[in-house]
Biopython code that builds the backbone (N, CA, C, O; Angstrom):
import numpy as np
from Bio.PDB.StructureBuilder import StructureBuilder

atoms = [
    (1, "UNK", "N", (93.267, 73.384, 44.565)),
    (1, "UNK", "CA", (93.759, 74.034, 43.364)),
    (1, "UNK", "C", (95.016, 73.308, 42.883)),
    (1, "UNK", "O", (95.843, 72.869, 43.682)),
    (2, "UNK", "N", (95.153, 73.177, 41.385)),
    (2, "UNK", "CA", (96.312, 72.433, 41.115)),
    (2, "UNK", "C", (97.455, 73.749, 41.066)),
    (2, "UNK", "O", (97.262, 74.965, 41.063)),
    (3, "UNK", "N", (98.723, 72.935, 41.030)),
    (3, "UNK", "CA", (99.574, 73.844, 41.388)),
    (3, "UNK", "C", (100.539, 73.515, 40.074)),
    (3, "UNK", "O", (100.399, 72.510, 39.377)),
    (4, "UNK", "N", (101.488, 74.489, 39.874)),
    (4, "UNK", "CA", (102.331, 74.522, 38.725)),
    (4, "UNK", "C", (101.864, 73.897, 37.304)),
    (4, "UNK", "O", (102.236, 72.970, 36.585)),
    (5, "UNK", "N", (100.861, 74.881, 37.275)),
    (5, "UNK", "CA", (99.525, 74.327, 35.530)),
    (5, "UNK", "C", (100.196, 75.345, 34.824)),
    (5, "UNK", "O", (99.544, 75.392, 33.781)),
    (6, "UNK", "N", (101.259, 76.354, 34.717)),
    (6, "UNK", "CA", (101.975, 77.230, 34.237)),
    (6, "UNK", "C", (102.880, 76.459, 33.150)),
    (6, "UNK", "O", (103.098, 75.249, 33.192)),
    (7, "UNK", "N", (103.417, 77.420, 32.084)),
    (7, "UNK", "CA", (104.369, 76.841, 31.493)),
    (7, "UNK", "C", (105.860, 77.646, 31.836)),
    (7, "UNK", "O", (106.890, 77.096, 31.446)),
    (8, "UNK", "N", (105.961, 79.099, 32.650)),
    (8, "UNK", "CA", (106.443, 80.099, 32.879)),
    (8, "UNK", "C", (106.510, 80.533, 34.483)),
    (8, "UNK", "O", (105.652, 81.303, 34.913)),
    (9, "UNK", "N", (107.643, 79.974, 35.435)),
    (9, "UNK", "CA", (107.687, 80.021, 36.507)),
    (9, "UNK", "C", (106.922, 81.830, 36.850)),
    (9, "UNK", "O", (106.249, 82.011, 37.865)),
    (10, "UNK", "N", (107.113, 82.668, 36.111)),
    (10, "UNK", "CA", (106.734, 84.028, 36.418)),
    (10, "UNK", "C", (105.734, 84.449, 35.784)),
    (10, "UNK", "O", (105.617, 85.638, 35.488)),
    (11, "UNK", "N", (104.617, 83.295, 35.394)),
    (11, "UNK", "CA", (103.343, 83.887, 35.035)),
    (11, "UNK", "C", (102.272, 83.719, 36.650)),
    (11, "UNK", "O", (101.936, 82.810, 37.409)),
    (12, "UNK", "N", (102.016, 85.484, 36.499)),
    (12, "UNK", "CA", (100.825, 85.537, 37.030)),
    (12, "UNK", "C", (99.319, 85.732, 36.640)),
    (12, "UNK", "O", (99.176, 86.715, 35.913)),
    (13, "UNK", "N", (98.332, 85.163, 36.883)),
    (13, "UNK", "CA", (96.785, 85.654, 37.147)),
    (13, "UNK", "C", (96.358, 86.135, 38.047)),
    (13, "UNK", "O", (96.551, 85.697, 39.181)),
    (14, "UNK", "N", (95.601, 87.261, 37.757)),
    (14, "UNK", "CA", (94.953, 88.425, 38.830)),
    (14, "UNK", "C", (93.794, 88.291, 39.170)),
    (14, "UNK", "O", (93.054, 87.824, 38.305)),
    (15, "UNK", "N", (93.248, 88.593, 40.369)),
    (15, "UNK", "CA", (92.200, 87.896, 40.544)),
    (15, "UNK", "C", (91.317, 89.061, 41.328)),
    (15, "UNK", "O", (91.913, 89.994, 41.867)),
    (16, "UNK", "N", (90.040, 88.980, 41.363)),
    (16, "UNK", "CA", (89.632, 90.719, 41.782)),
    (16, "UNK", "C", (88.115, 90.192, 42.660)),
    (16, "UNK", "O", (87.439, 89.220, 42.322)),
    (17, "UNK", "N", (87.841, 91.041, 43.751)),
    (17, "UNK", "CA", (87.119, 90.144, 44.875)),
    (17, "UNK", "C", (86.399, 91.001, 44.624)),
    (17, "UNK", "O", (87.001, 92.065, 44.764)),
    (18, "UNK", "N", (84.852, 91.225, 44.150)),
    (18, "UNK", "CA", (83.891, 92.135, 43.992)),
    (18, "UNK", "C", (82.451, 91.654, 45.362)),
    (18, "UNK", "O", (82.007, 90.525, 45.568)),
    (19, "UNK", "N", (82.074, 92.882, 46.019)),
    (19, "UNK", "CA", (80.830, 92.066, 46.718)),
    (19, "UNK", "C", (80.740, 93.495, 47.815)),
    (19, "UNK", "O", (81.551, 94.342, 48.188)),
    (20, "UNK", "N", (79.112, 93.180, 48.101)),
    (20, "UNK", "CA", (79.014, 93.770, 48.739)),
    (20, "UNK", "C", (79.188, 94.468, 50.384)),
    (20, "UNK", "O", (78.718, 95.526, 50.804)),
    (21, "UNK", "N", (79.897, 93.617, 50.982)),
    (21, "UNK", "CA", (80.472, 93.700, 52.034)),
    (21, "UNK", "C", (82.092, 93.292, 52.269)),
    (21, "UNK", "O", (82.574, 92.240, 51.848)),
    (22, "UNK", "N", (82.755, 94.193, 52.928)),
    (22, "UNK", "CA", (84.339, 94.228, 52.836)),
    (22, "UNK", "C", (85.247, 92.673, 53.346)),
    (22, "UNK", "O", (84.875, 92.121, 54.382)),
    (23, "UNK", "N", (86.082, 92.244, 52.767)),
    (23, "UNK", "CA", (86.790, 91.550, 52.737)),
    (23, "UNK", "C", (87.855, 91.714, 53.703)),
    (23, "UNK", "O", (88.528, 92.742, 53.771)),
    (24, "UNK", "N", (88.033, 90.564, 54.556)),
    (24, "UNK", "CA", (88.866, 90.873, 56.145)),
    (24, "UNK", "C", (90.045, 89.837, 55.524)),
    (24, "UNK", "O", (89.802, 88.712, 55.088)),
    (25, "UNK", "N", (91.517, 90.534, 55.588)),
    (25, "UNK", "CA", (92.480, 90.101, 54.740)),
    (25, "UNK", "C", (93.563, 90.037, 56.264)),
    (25, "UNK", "O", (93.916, 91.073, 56.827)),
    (26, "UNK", "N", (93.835, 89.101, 56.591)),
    (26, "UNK", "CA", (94.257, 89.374, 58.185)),
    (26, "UNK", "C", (95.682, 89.873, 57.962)),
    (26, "UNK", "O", (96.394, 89.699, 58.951)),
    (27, "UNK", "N", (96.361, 90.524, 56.786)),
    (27, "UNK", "CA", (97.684, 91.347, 56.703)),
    (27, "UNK", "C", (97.601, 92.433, 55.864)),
    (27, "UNK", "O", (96.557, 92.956, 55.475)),
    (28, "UNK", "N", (98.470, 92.685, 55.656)),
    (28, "UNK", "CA", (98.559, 94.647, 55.091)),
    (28, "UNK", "C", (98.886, 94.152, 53.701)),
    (28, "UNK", "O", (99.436, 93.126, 53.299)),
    (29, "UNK", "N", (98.368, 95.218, 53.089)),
    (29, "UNK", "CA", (98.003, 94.761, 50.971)),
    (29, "UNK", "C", (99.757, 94.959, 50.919)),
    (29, "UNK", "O", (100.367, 95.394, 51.896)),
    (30, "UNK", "N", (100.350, 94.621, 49.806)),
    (30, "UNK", "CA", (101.633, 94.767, 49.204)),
    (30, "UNK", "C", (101.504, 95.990, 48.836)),
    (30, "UNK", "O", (102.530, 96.614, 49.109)),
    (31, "UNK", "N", (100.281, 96.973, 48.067)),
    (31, "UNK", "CA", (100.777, 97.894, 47.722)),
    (31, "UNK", "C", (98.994, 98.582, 47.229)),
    (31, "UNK", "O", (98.005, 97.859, 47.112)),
    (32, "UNK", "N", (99.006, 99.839, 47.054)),
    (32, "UNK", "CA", (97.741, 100.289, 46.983)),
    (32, "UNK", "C", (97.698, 100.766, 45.093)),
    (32, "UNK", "O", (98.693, 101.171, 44.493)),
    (33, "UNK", "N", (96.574, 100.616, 44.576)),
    (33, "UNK", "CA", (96.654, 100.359, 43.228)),
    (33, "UNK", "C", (95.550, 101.363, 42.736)),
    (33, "UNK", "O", (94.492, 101.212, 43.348)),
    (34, "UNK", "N", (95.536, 102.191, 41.937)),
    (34, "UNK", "CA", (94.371, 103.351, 41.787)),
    (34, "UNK", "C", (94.596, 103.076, 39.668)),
    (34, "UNK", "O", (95.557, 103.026, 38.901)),
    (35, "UNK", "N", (93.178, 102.979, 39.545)),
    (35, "UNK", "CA", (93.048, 102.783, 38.512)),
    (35, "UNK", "C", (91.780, 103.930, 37.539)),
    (35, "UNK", "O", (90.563, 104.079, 37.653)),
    (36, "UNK", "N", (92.653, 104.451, 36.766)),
    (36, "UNK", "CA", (92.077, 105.521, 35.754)),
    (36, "UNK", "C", (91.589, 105.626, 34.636)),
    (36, "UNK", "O", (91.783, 104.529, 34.112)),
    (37, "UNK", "N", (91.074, 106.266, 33.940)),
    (37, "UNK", "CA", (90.215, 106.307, 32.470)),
    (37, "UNK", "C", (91.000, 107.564, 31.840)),
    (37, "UNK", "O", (90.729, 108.616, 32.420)),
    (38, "UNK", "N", (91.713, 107.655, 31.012)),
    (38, "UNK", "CA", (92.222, 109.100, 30.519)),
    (38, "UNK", "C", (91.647, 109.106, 28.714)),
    (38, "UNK", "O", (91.908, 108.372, 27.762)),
    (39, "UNK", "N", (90.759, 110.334, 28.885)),
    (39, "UNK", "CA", (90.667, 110.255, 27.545)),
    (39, "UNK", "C", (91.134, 111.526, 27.026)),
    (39, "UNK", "O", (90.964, 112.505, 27.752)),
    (40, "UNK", "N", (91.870, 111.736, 25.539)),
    (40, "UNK", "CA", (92.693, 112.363, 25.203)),
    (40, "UNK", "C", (91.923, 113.569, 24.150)),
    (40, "UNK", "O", (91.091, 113.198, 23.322)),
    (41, "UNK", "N", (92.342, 115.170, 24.305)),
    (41, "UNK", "CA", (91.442, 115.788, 23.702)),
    (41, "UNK", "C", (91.018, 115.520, 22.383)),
    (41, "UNK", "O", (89.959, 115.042, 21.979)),
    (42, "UNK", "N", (92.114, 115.943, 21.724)),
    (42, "UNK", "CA", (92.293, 115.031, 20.007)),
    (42, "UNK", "C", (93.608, 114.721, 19.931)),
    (42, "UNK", "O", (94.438, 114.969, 20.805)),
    (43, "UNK", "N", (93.900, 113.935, 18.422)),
    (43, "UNK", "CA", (94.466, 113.031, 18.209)),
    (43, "UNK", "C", (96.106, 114.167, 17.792)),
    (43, "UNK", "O", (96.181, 114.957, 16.851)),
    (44, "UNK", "N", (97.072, 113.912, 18.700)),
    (44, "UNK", "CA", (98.161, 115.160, 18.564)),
    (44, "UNK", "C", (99.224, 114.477, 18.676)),
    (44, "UNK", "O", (99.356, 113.569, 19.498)),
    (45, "UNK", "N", (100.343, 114.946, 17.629)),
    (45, "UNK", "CA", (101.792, 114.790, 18.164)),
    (45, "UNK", "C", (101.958, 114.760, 19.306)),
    (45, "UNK", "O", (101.420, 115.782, 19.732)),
    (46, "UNK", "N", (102.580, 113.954, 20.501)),
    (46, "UNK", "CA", (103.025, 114.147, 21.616)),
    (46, "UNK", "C", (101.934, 114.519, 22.887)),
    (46, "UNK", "O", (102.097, 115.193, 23.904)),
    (47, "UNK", "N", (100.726, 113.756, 22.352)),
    (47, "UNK", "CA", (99.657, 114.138, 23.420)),
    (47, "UNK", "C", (99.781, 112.982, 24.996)),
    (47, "UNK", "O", (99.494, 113.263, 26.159)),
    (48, "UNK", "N", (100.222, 111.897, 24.516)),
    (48, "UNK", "CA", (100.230, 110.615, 25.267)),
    (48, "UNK", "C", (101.382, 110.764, 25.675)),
    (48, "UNK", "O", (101.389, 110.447, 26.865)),
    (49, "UNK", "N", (102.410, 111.086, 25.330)),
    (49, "UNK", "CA", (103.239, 111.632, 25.937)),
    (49, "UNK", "C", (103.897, 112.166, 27.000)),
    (49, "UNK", "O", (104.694, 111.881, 27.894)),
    (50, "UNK", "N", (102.713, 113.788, 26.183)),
    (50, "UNK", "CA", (102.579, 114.642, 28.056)),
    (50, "UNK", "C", (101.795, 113.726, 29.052)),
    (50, "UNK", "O", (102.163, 113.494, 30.203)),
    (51, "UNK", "N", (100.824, 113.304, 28.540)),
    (51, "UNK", "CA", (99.994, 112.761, 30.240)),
    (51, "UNK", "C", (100.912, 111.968, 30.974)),
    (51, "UNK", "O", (101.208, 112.211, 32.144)),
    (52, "UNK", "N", (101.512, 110.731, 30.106)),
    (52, "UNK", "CA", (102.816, 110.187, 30.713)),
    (52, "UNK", "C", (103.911, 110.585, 31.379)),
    (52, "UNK", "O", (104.586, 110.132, 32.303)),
    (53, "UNK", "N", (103.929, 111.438, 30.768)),
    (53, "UNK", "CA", (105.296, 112.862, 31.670)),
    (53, "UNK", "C", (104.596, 113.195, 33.180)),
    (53, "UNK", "O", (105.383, 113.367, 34.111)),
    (54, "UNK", "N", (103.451, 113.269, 33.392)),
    (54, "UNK", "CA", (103.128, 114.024, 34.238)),
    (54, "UNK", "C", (103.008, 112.950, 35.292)),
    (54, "UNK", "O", (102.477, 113.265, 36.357)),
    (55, "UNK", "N", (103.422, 111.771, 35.123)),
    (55, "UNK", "CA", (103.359, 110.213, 36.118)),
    (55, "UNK", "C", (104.973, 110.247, 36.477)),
    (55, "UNK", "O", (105.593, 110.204, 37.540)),
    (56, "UNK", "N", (105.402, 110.355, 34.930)),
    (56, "UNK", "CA", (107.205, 109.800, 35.323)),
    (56, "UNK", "C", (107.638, 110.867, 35.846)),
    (56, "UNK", "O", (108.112, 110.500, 36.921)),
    (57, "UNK", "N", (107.855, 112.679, 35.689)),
    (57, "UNK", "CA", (108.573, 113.209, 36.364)),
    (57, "UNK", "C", (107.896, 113.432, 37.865)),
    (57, "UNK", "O", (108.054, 114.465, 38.515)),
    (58, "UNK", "N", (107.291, 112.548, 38.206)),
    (58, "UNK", "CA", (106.989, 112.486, 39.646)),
    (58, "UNK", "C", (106.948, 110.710, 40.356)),
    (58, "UNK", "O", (106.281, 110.181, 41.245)),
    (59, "UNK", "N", (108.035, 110.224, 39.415)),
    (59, "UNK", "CA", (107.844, 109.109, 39.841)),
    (59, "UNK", "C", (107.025, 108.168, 40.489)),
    (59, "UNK", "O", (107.375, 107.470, 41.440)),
    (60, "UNK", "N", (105.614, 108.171, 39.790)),
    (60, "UNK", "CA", (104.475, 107.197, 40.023)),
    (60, "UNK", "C", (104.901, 105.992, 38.926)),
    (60, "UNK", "O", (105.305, 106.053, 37.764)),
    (61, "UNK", "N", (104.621, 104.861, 39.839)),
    (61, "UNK", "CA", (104.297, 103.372, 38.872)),
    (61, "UNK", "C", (103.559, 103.173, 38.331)),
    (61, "UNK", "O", (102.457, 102.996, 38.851)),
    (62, "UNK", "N", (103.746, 103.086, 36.945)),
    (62, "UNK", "CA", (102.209, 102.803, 35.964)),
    (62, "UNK", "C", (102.867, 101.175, 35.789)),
    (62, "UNK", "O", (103.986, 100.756, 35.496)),
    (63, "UNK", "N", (101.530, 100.502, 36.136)),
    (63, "UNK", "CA", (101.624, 99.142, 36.024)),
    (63, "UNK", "C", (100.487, 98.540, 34.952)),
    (63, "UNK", "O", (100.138, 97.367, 35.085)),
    (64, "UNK", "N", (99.936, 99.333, 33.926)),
    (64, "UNK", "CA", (98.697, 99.286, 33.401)),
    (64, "UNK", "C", (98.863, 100.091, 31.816)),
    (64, "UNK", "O", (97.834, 100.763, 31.743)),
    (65, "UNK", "N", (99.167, 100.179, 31.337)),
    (65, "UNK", "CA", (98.706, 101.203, 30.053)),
    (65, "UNK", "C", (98.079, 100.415, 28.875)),
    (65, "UNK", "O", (98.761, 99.702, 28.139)),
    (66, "UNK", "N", (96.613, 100.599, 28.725)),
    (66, "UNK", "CA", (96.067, 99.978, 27.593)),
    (66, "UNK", "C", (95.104, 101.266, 27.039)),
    (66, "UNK", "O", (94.421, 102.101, 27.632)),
    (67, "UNK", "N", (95.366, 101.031, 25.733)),
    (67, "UNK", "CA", (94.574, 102.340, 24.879)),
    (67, "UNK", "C", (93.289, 101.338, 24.228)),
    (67, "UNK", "O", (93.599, 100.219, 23.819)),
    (68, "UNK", "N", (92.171, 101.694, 24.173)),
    (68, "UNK", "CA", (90.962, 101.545, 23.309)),
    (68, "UNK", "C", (90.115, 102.448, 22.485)),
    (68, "UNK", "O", (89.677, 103.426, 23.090)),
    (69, "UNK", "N", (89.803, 102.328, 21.269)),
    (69, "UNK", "CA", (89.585, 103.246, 20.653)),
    (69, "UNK", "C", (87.785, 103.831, 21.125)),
    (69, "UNK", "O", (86.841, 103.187, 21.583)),
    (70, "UNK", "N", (87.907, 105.149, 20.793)),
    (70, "UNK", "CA", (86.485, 106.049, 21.685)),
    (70, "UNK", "C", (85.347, 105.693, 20.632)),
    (70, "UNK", "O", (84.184, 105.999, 20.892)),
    (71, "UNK", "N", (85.576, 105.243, 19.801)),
    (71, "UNK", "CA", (84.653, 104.548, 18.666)),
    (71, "UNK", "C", (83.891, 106.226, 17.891)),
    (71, "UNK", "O", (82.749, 106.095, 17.450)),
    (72, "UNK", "N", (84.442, 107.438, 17.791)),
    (72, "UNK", "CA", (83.980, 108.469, 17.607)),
    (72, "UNK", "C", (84.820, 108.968, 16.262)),
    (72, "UNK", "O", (84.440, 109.518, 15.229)),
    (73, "UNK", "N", (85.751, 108.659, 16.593)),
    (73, "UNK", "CA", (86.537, 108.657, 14.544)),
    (73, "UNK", "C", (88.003, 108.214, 14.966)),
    (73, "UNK", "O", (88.627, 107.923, 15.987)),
    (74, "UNK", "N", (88.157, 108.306, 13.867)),
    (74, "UNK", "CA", (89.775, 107.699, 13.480)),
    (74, "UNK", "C", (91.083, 108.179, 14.200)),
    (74, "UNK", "O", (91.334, 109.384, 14.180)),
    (75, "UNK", "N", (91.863, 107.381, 14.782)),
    (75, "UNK", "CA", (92.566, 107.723, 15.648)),
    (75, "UNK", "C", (92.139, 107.908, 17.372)),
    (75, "UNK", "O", (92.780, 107.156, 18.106)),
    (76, "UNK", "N", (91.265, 108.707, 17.977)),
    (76, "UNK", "CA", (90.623, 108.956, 19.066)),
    (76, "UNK", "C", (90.777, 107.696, 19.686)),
    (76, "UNK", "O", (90.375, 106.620, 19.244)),
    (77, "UNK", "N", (91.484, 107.936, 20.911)),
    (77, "UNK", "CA", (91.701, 106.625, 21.888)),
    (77, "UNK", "C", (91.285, 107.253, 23.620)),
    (77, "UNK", "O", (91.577, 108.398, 23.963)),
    (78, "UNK", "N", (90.703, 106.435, 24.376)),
    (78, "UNK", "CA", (90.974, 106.329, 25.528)),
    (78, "UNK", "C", (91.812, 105.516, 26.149)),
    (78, "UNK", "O", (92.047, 104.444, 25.591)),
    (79, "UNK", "N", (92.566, 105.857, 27.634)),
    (79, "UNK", "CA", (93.201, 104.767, 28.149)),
    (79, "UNK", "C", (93.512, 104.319, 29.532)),
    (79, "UNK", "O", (94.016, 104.908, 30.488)),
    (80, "UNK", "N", (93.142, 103.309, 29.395)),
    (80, "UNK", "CA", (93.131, 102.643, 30.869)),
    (80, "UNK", "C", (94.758, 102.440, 31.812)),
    (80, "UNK", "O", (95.654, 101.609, 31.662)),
    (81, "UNK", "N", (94.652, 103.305, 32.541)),
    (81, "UNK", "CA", (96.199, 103.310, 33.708)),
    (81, "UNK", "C", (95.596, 102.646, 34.659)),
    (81, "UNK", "O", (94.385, 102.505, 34.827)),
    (82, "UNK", "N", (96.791, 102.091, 35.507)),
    (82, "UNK", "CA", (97.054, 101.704, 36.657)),
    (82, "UNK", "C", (98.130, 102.193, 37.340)),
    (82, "UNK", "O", (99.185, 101.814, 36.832)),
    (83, "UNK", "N", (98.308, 103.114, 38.604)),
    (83, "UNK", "CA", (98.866, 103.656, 38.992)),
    (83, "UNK", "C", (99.095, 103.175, 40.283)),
    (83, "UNK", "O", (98.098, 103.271, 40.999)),
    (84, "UNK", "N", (100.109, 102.675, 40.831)),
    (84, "UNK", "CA", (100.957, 101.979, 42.003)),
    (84, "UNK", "C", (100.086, 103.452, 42.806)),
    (84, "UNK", "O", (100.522, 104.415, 42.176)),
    (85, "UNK", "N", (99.543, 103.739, 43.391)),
    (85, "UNK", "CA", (99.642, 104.635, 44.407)),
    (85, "UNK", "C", (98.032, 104.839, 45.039)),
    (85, "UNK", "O", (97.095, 104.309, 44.442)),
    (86, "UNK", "N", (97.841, 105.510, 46.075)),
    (86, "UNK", "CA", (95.923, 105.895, 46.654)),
    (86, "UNK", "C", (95.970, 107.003, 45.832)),
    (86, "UNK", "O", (96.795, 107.802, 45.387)),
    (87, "UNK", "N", (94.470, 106.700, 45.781)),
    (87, "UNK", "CA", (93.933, 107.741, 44.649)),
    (87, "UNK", "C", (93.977, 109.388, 45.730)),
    (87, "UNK", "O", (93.993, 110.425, 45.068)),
    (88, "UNK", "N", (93.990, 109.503, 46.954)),
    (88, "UNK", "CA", (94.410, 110.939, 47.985)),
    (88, "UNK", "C", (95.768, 111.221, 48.035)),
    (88, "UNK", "O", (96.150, 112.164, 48.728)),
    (89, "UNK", "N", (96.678, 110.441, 47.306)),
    (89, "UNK", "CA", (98.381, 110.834, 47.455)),
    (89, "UNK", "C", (98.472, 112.386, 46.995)),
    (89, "UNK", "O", (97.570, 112.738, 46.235)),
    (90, "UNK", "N", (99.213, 113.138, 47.268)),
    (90, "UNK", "CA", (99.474, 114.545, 46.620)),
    (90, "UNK", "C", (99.954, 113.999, 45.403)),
    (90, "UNK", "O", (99.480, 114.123, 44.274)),
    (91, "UNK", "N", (100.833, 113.456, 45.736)),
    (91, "UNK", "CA", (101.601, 113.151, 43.542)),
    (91, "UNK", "C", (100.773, 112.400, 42.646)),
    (91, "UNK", "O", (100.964, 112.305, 41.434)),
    (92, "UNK", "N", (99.986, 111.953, 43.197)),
    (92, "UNK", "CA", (98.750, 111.350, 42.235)),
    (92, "UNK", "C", (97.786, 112.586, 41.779)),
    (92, "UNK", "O", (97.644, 113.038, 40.642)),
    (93, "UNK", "N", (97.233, 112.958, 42.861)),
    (93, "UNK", "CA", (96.098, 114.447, 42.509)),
    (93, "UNK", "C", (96.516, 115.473, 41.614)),
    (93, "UNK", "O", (95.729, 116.152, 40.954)),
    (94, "UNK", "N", (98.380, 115.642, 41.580)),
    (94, "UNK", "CA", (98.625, 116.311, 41.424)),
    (94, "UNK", "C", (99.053, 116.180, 39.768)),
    (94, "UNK", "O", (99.027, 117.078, 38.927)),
    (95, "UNK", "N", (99.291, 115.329, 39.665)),
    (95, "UNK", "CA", (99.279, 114.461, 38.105)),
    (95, "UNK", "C", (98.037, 114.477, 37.244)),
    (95, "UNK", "O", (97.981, 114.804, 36.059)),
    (96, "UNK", "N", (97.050, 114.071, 38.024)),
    (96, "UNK", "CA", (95.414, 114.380, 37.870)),
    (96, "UNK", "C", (95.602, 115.496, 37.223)),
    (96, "UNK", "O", (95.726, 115.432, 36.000)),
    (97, "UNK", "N", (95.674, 116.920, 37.971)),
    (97, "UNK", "CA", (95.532, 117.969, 37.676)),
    (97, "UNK", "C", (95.685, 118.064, 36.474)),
    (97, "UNK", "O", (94.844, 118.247, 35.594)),
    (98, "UNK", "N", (97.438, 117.864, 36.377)),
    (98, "UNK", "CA", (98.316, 118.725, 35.301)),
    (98, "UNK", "C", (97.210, 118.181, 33.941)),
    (98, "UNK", "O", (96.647, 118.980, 33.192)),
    (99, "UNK", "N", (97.060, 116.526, 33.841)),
    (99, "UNK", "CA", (96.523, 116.086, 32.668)),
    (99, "UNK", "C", (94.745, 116.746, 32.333)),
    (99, "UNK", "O", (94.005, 116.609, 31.358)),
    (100, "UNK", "N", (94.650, 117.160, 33.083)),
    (100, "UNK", "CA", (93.066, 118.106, 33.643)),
    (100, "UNK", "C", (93.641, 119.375, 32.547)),
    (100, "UNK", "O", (93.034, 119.851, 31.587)),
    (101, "UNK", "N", (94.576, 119.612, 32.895)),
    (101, "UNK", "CA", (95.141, 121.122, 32.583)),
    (101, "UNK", "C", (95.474, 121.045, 30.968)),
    (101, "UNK", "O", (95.701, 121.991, 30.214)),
    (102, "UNK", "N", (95.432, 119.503, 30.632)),
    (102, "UNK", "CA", (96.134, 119.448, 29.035)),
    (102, "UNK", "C", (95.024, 119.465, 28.233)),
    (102, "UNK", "O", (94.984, 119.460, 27.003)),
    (103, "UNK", "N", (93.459, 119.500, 29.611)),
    (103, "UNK", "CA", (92.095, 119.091, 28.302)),
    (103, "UNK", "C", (92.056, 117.785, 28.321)),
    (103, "UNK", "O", (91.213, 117.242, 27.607)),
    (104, "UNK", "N", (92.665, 117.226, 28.876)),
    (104, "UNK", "CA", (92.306, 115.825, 29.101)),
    (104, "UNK", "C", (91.285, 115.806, 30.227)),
    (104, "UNK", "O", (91.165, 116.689, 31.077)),
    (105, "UNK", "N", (90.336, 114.345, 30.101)),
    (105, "UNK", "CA", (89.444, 113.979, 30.469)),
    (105, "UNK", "C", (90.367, 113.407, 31.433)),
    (105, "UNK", "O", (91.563, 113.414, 31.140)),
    (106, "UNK", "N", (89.948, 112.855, 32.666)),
    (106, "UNK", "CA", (90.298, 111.827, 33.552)),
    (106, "UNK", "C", (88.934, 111.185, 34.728)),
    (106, "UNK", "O", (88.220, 111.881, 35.449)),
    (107, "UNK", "N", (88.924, 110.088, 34.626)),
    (107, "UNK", "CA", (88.153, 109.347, 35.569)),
    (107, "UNK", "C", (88.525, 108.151, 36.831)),
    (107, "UNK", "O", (88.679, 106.941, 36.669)),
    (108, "UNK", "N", (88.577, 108.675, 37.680)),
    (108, "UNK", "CA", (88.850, 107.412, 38.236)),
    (108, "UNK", "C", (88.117, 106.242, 38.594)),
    (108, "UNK", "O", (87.023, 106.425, 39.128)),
    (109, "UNK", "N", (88.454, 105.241, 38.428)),
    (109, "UNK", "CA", (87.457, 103.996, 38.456)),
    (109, "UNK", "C", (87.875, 103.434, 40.075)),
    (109, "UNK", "O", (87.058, 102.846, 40.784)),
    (110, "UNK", "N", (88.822, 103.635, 40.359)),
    (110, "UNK", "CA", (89.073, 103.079, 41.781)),
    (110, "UNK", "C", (90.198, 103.021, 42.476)),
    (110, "UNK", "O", (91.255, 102.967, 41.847)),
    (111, "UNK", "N", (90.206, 103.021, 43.425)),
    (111, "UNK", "CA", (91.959, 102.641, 44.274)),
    (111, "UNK", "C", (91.101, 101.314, 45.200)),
    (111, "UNK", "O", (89.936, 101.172, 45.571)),
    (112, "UNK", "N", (92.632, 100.302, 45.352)),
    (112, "UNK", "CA", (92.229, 99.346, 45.902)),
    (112, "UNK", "C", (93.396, 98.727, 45.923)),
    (112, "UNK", "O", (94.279, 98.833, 45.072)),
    (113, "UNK", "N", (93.421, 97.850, 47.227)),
    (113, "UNK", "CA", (94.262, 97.212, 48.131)),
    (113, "UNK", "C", (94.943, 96.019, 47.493)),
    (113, "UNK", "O", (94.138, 95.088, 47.453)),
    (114, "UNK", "N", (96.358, 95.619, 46.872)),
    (114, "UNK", "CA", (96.491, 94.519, 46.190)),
    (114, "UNK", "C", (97.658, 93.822, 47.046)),
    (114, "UNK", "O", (98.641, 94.241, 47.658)),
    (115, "UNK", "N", (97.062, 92.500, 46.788)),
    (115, "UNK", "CA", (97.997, 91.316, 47.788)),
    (115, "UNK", "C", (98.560, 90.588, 46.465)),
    (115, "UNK", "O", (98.019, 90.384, 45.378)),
    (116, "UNK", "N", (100.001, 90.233, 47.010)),
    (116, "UNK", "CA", (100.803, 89.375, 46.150)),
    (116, "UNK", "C", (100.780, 87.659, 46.859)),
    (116, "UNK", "O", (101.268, 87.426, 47.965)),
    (117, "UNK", "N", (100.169, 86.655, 46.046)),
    (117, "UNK", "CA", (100.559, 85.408, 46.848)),
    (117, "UNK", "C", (101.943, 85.066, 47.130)),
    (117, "UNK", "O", (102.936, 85.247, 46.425)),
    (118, "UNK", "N", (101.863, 84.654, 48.029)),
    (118, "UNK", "CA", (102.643, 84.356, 48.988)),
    (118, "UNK", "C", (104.059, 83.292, 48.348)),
    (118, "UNK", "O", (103.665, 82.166, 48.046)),
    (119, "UNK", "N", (105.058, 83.446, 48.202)),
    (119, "UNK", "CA", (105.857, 82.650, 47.421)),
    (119, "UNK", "C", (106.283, 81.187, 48.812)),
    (119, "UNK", "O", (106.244, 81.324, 50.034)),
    (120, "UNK", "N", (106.593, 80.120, 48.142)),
    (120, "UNK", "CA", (106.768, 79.236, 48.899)),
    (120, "UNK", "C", (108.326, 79.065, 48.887)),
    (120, "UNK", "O", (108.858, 78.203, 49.588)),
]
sb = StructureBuilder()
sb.init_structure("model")
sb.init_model(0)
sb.init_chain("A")
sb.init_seg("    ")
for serial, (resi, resn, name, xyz) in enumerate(atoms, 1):
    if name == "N":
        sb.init_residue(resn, " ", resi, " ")
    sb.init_atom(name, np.array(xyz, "f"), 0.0, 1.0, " ", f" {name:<3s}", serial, name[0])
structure = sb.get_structure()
């Protein structure tokens, strides 16, 4: 692999190992990464907001926020999180909930183990 093809000492690419049998990583992940689908009831003052509230006043890492539109009318978005944490944490489930509780949709697509390369 060539090395320093960057123009930005602090650009990274992510790279994602899909397959059917588990991957033997001979050290412990940097950090566990749970990734969500939130779709929002309708289109409201301060709807994205609350779901967000319900991450920050429990101090979860969102490392992810991208909105795409639900293709169903104007305005209507879903959005893709990434949440620093296992998808079984209490402050994760419990975040789940609350946005459960706003009429929001939520899906989880996955939690999974993320390694940082190794700096030289």
């Amino acid at each position: 692999m060539a090395e320093r093809v960057t123009d930005h000492d602090n650009n990274y690419t992510r790279f994602v190992l899909i397959g059917h049998e588990p991957v033997n990583i001979p050290r412990e992940p940097d950090h566990v990464k749970t990734s969500l689908l939130v779709t929002l009831p309708e289109d409201a003052p301060g709807a994205l907001h609350q779901v967000l509230s319900a991450f920050a006043w429990r101090k979860l890492n969102l490392t992810r926020l991208e909105s795409r539109p639900t293709k169903k009318q104007l305005g209507s978005y879903y959005f893709y999180i990434d949440v620093v944490e296992t998808v079984d944490s209490v402050l994760l489930t419990a975040a789940m909930g609350e946005i459960e509780a706003l009429n929001c949709q939520v899906r989880v697509l996955g939690s999974y183990p993320c390694y940082t390369y190794p700096s030289r």
